[in-house]
N, CA, C and O of each residue as an XYZ file, in Angstrom:
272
protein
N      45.097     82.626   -128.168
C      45.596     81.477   -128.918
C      46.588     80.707   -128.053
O      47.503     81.323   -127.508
N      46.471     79.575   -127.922
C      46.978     78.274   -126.950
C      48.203     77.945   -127.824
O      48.196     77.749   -129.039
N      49.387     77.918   -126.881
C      50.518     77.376   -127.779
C      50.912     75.617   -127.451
O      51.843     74.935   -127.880
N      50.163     75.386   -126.835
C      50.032     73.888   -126.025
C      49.896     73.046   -127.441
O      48.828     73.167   -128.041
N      50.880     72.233   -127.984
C      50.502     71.008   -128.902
C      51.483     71.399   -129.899
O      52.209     70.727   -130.631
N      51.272     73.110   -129.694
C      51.964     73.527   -131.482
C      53.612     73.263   -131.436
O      54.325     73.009   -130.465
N      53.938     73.410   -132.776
C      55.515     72.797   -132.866
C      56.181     74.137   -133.756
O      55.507     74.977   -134.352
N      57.818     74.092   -133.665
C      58.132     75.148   -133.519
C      59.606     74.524   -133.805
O      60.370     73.965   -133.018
N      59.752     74.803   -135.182
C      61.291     74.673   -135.361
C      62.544     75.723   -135.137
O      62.759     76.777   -135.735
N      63.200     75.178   -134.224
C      64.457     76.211   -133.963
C      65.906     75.295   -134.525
O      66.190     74.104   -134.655
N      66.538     76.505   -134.740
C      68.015     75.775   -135.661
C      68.983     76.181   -134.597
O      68.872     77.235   -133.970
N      70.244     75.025   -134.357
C      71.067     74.977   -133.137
C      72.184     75.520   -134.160
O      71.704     75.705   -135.278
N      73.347     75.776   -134.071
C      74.351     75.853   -135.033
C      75.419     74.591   -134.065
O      75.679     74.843   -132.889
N      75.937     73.311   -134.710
C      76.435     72.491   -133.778
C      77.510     72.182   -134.503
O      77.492     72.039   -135.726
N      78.936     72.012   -133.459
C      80.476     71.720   -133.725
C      81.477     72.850   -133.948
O      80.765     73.847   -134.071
N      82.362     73.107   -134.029
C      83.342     74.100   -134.349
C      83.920     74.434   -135.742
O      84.407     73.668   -136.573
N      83.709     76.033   -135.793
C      84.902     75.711   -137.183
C      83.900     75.778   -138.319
O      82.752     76.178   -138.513
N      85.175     75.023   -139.165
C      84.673     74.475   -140.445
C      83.298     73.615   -140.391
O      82.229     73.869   -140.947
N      83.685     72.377   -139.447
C      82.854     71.764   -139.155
C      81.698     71.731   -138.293
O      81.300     70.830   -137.554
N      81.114     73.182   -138.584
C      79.540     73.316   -137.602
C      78.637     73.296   -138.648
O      78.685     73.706   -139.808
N      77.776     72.709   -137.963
C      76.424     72.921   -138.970
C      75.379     73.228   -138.358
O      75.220     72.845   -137.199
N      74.391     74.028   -139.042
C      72.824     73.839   -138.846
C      72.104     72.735   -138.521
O      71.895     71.894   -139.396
N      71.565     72.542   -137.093
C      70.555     71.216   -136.739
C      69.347     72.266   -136.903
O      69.199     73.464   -136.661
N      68.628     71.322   -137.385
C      67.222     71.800   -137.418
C      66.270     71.147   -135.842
O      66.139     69.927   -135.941
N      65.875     71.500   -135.014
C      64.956     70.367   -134.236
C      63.375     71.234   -134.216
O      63.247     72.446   -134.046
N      62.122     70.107   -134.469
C      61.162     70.688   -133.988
C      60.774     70.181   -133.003
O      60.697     68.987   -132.712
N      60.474     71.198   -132.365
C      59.925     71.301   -130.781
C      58.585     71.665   -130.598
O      58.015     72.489   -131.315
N      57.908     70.900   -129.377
C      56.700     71.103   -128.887
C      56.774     72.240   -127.928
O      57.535     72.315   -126.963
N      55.563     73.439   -128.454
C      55.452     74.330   -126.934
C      54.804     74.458   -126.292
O      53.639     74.101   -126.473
N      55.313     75.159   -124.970
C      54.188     75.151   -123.822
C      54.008     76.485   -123.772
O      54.385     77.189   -124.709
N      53.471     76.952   -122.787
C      52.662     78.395   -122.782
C      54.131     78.813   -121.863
O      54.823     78.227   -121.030
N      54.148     79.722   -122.314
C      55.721     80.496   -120.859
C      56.949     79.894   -121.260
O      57.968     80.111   -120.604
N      56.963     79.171   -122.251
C      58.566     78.874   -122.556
C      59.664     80.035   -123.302
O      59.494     80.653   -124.353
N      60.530     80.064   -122.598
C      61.978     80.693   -123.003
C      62.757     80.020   -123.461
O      62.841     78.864   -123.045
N      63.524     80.433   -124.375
C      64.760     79.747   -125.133
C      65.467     78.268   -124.453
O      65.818     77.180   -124.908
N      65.442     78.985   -122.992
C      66.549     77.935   -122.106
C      65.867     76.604   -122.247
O      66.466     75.542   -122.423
N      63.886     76.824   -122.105
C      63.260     75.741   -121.968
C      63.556     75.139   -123.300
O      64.148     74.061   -123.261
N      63.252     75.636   -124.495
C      63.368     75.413   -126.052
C      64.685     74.083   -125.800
O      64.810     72.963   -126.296
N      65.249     74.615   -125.115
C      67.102     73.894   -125.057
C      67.180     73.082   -123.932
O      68.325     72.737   -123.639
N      66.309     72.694   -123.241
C      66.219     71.616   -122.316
C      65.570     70.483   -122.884
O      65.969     69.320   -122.939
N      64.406     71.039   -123.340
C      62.873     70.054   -124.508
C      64.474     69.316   -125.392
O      65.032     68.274   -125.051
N      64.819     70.065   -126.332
C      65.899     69.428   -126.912
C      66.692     68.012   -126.778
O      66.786     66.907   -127.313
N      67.308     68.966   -125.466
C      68.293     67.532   -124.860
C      67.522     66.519   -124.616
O      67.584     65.353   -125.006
N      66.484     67.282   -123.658
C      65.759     65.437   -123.094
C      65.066     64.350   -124.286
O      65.188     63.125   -124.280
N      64.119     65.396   -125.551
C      63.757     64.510   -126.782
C      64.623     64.199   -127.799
O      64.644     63.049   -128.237
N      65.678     65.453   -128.447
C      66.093     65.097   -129.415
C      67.711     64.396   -129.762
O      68.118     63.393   -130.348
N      68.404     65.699   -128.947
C      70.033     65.903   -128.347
C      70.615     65.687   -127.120
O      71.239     66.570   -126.532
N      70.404     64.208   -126.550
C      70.839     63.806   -125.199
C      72.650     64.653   -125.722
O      73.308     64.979   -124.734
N      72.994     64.805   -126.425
C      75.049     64.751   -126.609
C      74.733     66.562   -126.739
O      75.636     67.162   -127.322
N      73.913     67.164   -126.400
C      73.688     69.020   -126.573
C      73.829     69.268   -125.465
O      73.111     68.939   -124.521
N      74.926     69.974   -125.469
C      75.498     70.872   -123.906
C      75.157     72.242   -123.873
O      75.471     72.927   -124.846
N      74.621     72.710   -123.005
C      74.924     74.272   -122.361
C      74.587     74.239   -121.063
O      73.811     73.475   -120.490
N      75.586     75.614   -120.412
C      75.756     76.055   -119.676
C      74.179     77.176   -118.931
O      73.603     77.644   -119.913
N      73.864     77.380   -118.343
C      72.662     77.862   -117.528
C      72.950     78.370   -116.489
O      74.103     78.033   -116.220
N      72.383     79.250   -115.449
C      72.351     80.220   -114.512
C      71.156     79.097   -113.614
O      71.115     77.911   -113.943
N      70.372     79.560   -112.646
C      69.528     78.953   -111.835
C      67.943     79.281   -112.564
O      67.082     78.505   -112.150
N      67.592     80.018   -113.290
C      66.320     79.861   -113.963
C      65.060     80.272   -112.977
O      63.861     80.317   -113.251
N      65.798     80.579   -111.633
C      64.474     80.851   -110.474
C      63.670     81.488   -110.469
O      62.755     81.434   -109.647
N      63.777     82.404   -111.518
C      62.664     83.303   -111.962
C      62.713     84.802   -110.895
O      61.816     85.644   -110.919
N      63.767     84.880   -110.133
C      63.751     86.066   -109.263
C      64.555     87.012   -109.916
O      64.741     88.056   -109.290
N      65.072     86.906   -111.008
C      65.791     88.600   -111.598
C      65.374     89.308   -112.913
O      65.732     90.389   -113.382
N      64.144     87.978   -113.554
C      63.940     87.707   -114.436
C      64.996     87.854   -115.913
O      64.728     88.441   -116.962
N      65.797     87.371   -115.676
C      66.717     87.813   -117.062
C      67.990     86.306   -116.867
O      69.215     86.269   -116.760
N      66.952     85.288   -116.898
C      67.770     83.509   -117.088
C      68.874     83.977   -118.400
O      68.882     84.781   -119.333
N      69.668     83.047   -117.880
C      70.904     83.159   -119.432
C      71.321     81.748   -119.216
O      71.200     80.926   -118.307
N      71.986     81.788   -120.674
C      72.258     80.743   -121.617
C      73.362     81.270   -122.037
O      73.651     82.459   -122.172
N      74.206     79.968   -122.316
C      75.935     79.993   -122.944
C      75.207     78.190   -123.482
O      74.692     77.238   -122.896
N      75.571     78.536   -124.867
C      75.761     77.387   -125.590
C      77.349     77.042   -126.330
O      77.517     76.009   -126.978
């Protein structure tokens, strides 16, 4: 089963505090995506103002991380 086209809602928790909330975004996937990708797709379609922090993603230790 091809994950190419399908969509895939993930919830961000966004702001501090009192004032965070649940974003909902749906996202398009590709075959081999990880969270980090989930959170790049994001920024570039939905959340240009969504920050995190990332490691190099090179695929040589296999274990990419994320700080949101």
């Amino acid at each position: 089963m091809s994950l190419k086209g399908k969509k895939q809602a993930f919830n961000i928790l966004r702001g501090e505090g009192d004032e965070s909330e649940l974003e909902s975004y749906n996202v398009e996937l590709d075959e081999g995506m990880v969270v980090l990708d989930v959170i790049h797709r994001i920024q570039a379609e939905h959340a240009p103002d969504l920050a995190c922090r990332w490691n190099c993603k090179a695929g040589k230790c296999g274990s990419c991380s994320a700080e949101v």
